[in-house]
C-alpha positions as CSV (number, residue, x, y, z in Angstrom):
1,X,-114.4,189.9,247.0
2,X,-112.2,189.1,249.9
3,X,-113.1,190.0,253.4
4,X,-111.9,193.1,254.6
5,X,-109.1,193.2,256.7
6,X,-108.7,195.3,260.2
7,X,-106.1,197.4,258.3
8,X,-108.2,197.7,254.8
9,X,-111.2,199.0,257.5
10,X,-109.2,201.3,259.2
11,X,-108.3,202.9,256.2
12,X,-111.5,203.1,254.9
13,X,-112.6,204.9,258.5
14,X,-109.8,207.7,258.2
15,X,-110.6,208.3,254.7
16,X,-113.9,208.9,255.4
17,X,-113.2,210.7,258.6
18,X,-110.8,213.0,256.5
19,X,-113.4,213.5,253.4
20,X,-116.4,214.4,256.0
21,X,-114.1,217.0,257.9
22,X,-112.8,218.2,255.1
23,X,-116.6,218.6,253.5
24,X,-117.5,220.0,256.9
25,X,-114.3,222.7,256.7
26,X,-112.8,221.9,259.4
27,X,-109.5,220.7,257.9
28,X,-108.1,221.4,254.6
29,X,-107.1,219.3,251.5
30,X,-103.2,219.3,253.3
31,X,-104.7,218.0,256.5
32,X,-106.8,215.5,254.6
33,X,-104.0,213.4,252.9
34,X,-102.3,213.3,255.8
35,X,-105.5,211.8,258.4
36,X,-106.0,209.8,255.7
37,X,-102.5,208.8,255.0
38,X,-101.9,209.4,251.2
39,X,-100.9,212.4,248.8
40,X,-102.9,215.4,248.6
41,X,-103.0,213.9,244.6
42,X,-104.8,210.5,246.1
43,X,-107.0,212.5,248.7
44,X,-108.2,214.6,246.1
45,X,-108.8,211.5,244.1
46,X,-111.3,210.3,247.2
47,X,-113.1,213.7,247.2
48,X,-113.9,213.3,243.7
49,X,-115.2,209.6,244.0
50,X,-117.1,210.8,246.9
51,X,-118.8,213.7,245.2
52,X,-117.2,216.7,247.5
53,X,-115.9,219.7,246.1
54,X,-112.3,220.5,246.3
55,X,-112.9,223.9,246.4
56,X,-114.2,225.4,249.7
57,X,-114.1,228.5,248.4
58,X,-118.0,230.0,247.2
59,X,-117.6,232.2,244.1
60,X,-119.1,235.4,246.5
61,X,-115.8,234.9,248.6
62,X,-113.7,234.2,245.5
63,X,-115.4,237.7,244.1
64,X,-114.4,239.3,247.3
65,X,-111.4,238.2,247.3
66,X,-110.6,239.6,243.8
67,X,-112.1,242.6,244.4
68,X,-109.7,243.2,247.4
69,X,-107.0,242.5,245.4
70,X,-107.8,245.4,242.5
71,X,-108.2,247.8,245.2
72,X,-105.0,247.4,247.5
73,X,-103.5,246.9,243.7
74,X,-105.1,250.5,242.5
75,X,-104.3,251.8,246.4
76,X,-100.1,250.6,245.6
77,X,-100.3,252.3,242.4
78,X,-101.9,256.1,243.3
């Protein structure tokens, strides 16, 4: 394998900056791609390689979430 190059590096630093922040929550998949200077496709791509969920979301908050929903929903309708 070749050496790495100052530009090969520095893409592997925002990459991993992006995939830490991201797994931190402090940006989302959007922000990602673009710190890291590829498609949301590619950044997901990277979370996947590195093993970090693409979802932030935690089923409780995804539960919530629905549950809001069916009551504004039954709130619209009475």
């Amino acid at each position: 394998m070749a050496d790495p190059t100052p530009e090969s590096l520095a893409k592997e630093v925002l990459i991993a900056v992006a995939i830490e922040w991201y797994r931190e929550g402090r940006i989302s998949q959007g922000q990602g791609a673009l710190i890291a200077k590829m498609s949301r496709t590619e950044f997901l791509d990277e979370l996947f390689r590195a093993k970090v969920p693409a979802c932030q979301v935690t089923v409780d908050e995804l539960m919530e979430e629905v549950d809001r929903a069916a009551l504004a929903n039954r709130q619209r309708i009475a």
